[in-house]
C-alpha positions in Angstrom: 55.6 109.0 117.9 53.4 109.2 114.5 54.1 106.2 112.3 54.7 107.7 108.8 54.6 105.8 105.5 56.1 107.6 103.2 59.0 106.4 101.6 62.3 108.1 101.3 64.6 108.4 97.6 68.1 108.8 97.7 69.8 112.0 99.2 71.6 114.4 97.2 74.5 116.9 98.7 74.4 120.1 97.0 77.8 121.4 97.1 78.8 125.1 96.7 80.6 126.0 93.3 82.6 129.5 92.8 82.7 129.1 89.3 80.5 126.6 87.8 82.2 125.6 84.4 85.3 125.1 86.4 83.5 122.9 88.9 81.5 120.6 87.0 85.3 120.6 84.5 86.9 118.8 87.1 83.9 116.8 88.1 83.5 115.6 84.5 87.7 115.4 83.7 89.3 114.5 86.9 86.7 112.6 88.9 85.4 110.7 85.5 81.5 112.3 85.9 79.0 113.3 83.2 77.9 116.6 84.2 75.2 119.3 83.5 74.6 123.2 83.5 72.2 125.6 83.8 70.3 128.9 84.4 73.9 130.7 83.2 75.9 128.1 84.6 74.2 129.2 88.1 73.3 125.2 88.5 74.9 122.0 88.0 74.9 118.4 88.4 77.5 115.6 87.9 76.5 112.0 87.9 78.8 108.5 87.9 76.7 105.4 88.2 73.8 105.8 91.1 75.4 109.0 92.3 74.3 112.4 91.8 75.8 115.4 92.7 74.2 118.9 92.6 76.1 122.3 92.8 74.9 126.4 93.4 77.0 129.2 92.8 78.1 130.8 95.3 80.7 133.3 95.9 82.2 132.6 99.6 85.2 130.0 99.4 84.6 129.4 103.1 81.3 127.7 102.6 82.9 125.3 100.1 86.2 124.7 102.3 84.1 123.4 105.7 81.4 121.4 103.5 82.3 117.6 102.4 80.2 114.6 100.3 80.6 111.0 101.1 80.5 108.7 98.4 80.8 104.5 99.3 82.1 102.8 96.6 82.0 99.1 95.7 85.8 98.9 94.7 88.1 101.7 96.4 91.6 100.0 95.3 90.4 100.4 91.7 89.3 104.3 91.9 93.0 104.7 94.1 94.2 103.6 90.9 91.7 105.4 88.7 92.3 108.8 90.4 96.2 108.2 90.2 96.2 109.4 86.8 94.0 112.8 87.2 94.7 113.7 90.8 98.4 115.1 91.7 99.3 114.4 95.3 96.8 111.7 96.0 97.3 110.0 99.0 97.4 106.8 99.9 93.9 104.6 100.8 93.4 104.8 104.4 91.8 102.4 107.0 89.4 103.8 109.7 88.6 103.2 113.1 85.2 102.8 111.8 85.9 100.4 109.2 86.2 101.8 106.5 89.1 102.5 103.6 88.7 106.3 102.4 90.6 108.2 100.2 90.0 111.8 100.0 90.2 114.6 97.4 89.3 118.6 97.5 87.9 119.9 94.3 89.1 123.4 93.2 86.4 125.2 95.4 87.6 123.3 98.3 85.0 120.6 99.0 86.3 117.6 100.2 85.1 114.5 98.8 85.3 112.0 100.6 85.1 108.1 98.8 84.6 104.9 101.0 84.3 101.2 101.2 83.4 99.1 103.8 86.4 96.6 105.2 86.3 93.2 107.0 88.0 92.4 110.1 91.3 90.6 107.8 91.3 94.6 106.6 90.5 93.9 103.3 87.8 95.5 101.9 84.3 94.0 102.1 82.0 92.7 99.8 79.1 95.6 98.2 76.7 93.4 99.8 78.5 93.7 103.2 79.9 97.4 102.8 77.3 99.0 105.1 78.6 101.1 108.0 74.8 101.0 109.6 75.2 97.7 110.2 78.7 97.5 112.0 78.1 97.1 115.5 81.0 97.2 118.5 81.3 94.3 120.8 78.8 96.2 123.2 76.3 96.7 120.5 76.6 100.0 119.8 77.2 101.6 116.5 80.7 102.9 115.8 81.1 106.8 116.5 82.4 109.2 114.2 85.0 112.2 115.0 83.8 115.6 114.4 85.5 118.9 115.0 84.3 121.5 113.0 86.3 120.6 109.6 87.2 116.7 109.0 90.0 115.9 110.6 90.8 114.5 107.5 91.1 117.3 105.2 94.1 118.9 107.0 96.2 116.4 105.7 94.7 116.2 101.9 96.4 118.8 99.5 94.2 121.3 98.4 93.9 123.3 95.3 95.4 126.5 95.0 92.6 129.1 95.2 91.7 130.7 91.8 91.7 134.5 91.0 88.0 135.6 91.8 86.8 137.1 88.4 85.0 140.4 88.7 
């Protein structure tokens, strides 16, 4: 295998939006995230602290309803609380298999985003320092497997918006 020594940045998701000033609305008024449009609102971007968020417009609901983000965060007790205020139906903080406390909202084109922070073995969460799921190991040495079918298993039990009218 070729050794390569280029560096990597940061990946950024690049969610679908079906109507941009809508979108990067909640983004900005629910979710607490400066956000940005262009080329006639066919472009966006939201940003809170070192996370960065891109949106297209598109027009097929489906795309947006099986496509999620994951964002780890250093304090997810705090944003529970936080989120209370903005987000009706917000459910409670929830401990994984994999070690980690998620909480879970769908944003009005039916993304899921998905917030995360690591947790110790006394299931409290962990330190920032500590909160890396790449570095969990089993017993065995093996790195903790995550269910996947099809849609997150998790977004079946989070409320989602109701669907806007499609303008024309």
């Amino acid at each position: 295998m070729p050794h390569h020594d280029t560096t990597f940045g940061k990946a950024v998701p690049v969610l679908a939006s079906l109507d941009m000033p809508r979108t990067l609305a909640f983004y900005r008024d629910v979710l607490g995230f400066q956000t940005h449009s262009f080329e006639d609102a066919s472009y966006g971007i939201a940003t809170r602290g070192a996370v960065e968020i891109h949106f297209w417009r598109c027009g097929d609901r489906v795309i947006a309803e099986n496509t999620s983000c994951y964002i780890h965060v250093a304090d997810i007790e705090s944003l529970h609380a936080e989120l209370t205020t903005t987000v009706a139906d917000l459910l409670p903080v929830r401990r994984t298999p994999w070690g980690m406390a998620e909480l879970y909202v769908h944003d009005p084109d039916g993304n899921l985003i998905k917030f995360g922070q690591a947790f110790d073995a006394n299931d409290s969460p962990a330190t920032p320092a500590a909160s890396s799921t790449w570095s969990k190991r089993s017993p065995n040495g093996s790195r903790p497997r995550r269910a996947c079918a099809g849609r997150n298993s998790e977004s079946a039990s989070v409320p989602r918006p109701a669907a806007s009218p499609t303008r024309v």
